[in-house]
N, C-alpha and C positions, 0 to 999 in steps of 0.2 A: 357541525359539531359531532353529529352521531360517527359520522366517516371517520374523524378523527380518534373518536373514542375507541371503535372499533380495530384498528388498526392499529393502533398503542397497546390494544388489549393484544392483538396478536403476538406484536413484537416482545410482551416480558410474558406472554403462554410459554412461547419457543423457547426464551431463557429456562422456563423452568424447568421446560420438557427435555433440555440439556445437560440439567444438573440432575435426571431421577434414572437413570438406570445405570447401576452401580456394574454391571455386568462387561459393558465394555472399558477399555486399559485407559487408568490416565491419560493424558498427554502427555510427553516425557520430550521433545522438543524434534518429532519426524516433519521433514520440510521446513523447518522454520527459518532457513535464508531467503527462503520465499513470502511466507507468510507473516515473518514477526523483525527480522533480523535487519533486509534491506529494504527500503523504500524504494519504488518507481518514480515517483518523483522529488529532484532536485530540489524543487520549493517545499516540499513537506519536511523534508530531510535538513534544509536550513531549517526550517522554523519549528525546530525540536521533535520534529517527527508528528506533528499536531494535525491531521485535515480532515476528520469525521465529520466536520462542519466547516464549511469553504464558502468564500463568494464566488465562487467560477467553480466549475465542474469540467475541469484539467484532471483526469487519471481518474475520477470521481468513483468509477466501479470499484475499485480497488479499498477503498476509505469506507464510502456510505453508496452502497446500491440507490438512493434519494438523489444523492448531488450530480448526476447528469443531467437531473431539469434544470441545473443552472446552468448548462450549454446551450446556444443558437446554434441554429445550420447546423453546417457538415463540420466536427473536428477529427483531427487524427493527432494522438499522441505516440511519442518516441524516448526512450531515454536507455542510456548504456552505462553498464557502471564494472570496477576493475580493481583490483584485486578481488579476490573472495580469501582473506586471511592472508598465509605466504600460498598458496599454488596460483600464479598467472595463466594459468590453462582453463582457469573456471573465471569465464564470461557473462553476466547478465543481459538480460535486455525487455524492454516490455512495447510491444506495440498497441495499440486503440485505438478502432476506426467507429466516430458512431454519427446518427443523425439526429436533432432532435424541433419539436415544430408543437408547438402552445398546443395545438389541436389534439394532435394523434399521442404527445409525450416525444417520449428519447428514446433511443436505442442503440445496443452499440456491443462489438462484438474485441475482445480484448486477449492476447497470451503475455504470458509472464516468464520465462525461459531461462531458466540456468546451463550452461551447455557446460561439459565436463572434456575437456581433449584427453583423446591418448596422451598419455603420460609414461617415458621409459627412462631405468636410471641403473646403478649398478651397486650393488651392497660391499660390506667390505671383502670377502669374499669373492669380490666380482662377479656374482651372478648377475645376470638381467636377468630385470624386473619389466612386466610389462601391464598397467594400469588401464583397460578397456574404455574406449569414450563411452560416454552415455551423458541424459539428461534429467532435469525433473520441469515441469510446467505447471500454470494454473489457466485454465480457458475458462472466461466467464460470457457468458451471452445475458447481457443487464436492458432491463428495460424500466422506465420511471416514468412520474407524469404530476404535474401538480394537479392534486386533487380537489383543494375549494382553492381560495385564493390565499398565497402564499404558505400555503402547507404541501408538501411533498411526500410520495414515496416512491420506494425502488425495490426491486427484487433481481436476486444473480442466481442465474441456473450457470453450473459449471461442470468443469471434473478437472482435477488434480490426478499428473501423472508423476510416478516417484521412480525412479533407479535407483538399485541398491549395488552401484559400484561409484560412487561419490567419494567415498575414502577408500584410497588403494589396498584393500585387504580382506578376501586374499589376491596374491598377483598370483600371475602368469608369469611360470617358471622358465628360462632360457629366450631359445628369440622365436619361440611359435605363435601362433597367430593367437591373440587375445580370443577368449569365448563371448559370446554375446550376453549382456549385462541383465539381468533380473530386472523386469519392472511388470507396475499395476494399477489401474488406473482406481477413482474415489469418485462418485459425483458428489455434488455440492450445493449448499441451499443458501443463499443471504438475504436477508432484509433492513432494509432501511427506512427512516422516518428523521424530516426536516420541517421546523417552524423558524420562517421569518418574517421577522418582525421591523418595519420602516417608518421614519420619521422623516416626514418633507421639510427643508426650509421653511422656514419663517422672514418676516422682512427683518427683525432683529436676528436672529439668526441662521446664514445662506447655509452654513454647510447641512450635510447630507448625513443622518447618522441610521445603519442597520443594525440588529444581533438578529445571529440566528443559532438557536438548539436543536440538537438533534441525535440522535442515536442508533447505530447498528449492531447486527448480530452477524458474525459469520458463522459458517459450516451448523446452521442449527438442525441436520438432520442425521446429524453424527457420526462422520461419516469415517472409514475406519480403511486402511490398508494391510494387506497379510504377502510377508514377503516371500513371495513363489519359492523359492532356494529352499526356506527351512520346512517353511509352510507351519508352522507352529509360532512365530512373529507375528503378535499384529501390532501394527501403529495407528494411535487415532492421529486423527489431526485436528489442530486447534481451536475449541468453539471462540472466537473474539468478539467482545464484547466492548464497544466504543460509543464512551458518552463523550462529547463536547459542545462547545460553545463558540461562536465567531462575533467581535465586534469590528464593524468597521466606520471610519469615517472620512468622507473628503472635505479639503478644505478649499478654500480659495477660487476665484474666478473660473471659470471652463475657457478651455482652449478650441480648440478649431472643432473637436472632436465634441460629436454629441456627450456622451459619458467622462469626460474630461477633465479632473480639476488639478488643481499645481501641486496637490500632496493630496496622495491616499493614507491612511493608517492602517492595518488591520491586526487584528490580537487573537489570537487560537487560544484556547487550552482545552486538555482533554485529559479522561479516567480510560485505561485498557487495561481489560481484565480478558486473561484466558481460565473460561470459567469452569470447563472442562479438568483441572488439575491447579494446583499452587506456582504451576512452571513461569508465570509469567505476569507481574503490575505495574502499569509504566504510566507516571504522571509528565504530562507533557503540557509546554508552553512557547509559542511561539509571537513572534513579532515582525512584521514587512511594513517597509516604508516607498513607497510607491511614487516617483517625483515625475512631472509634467506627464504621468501617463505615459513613462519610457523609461525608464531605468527603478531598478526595486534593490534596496538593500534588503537583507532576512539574519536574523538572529532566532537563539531559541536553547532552551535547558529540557534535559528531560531526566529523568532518573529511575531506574528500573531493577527490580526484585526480581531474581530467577531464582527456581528451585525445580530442578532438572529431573525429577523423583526416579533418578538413578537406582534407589534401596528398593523401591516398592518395583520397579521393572526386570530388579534382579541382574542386574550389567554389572554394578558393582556392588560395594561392600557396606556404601553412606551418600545420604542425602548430598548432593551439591549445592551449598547457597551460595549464589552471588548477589552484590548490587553492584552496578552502575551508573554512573552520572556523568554528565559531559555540558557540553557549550554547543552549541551547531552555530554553524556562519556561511551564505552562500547570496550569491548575486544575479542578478534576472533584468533580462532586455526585451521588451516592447516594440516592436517594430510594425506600423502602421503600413502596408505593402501594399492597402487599395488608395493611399493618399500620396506614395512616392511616385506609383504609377497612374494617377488621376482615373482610379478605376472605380465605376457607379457601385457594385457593392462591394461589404466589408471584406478587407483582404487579410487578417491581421499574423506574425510570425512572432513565437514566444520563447525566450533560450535561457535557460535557466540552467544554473551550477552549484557544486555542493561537494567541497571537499570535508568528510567526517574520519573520527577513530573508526577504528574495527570494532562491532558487537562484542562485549562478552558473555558467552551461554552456556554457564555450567563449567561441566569437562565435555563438552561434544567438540570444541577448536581453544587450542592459544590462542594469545591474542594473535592479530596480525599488523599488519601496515595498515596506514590510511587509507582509504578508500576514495575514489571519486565517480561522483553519478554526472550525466550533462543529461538534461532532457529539451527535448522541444515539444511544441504546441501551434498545428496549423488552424487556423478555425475562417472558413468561409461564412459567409450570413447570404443567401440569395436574395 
């Protein structure tokens, strides 16, 4: 209990110590296709963009620095996602390799990767235009552990790198050789804090029922970019702030598979606050339906308040407010691959999909096209 106490006391220190020096710039929305706009994964992205609190720790660093104690063994995560608005040249991707073992905790090493292609086209005038590639990234090195029994925490040591030729302006006049792109790197501080809570079967009632709460804080060390070019620019980036809640429940008899029953449920919701500025509150709520432990429907609503503090960063002339609301809808397979190839440990391969709208955020993008994320999830158990 004291551990607990202690560590809860850190997690809302940080909060405050994030809200009291008035000295560095709002948030105003730098990097946020990264950090607020797309999700890494598919399953979060169906289910309303909901996973601060998860029963599995798939992408976990990314959500709650905590939710990797819910890994076994070795996992590696993948997912790509496409459009970024209308430019097809802007690519995502996120990889995650980590290891984690009751004894020592988790650990796990993650990037997050926007890649930006040359881009050339011709004005009416017919000049060529020539838009220099470049990228932005988040690298986080997360390591978690459960502390007494069924309490967890996490911590992300990171750096965020940003290019500042993401929108083609200014280009490169005729057909000479683009110049090399402005960038600068940020590091990064997160913490996390997970309680779960388990209720065994009963002989009147078999199923299995959990909730677990929990809560993160990103970038709590404030951490702030200055774009080389002007050098009079700075952008912070976004303190976020993620409370939620997980229920789940199985139902029905177990199948062949130890953890197995013929219907999972599970129910997200969550509060995100970027606490750092007014730019950003997104109430989220998710839902997956999990059948013989191999195929998963996902639904999910979320609905979000931007206020881009365009007036106070001086870019333009007024506040930007947007809200937005949506539906999410996305689908996920299970595939058992230490059971089809009768192999002594767990082999298991996870494929998740997610087609959503395009973000809206402010006046920083139109809207765009749909977007689609696929991710996977390999997870060995030794």
């Amino acid at each position: 209990m004291k551990t607990l106490c202690l560590l809860s006391l850190i997690l809302f220190s940080s909060l405050a110590y994030s809200q009291s020096d008035s000295d560095i710039p709002k948030y105003n929305g730098a990097m946020d296709e990264l950090y607020l706009n797309r999700q890494p994964s598919a399953r979060v992205d169906a289910m309303g963009k909901a996973s601060a609190v998860s029963m599995t720790g798939d992408f976990g660093s990314y959500y709650n620095p905590a939710l990797t104690s819910m890994s076994k063994g070795i996992t590696a995560n993948a997912s790509f996602s496409s459009p970024y608005y209308f430019d097809e040249t802007i690519k995502l991707n996120y990889l995650e390799l980590g290891y984690s073992d009751k004894k020592i905790g988790s650990i796990s090493f993650s990037r997050y990767f926007l890649n930006v292609g040359e881009y050339n086209y011709k004005d009416r005038r017919f000049y060529s235009y020539t838009r220099p590639a470049t990228y932005n990234s988040i690298y986080r090195l997360n390591y978690s552990r459960e502390i007494v029994k069924n309490f967890y925490a996490g911590v992300n040591f990171g750096a965020s790198h940003m290019g500042f030729d993401i929108i083609p302006v200014p280009f490169q006049v005729g057909n000479e050789k683009p110049k090399s792109t402005a960038a600068v790197d940020a590091f990064t501080l997160d913490f996390g804090l997970l309680k779960k809570f388990e209720f065994e079967p009963t002989k009147v009632n078999k199923s299995l029922h959990s909730i677990i709460i929990g809560a993160s804080i990103y970038n709590i060390n404030k951490p702030a970019i200055t774009n080389y070019r002007t050098k009079a620019e700075t952008y912070s980036l976004p303190q976020i702030l993620r409370l939620g809640a997980c229920y789940n429940v199985k139902l029905g008899p177990k199948q062949s598979s130890k953890d197995a029953y013929v219907i999972q449920s599970t129910t997200n919701i969550e509060y995100e606050n970027v606490v750092n500025s007014e730019y950003d509150v997104i109430y989220k709520f998710g839902e997956e339906l999990l059948i013989a432990d191999f195929f998963s429907i996902r639904t999910g609503y979320f609905n979000t308040s931007v206020n881009d503090n365009q007036y106070e960063s001086g870019y333009t002339n007024s506040k930007n407010d947007e809200t937005q609301f949506d539906f999410s809808f996305g689908l996920g397979l299970k595939i058992p691959l230490s059971e089809m190839f009768n192999m002594k440990n767990s082999l298991v391969l996870k494929f998740d999909f997610a087609h959503l709208s395009t973000p809206v955020r402010g006046n920083a993008s139109p809207d765009g096209e749909a977007y689609t994320t696929y991710a996977f999830n390999l997870n060995y158990i030794p």
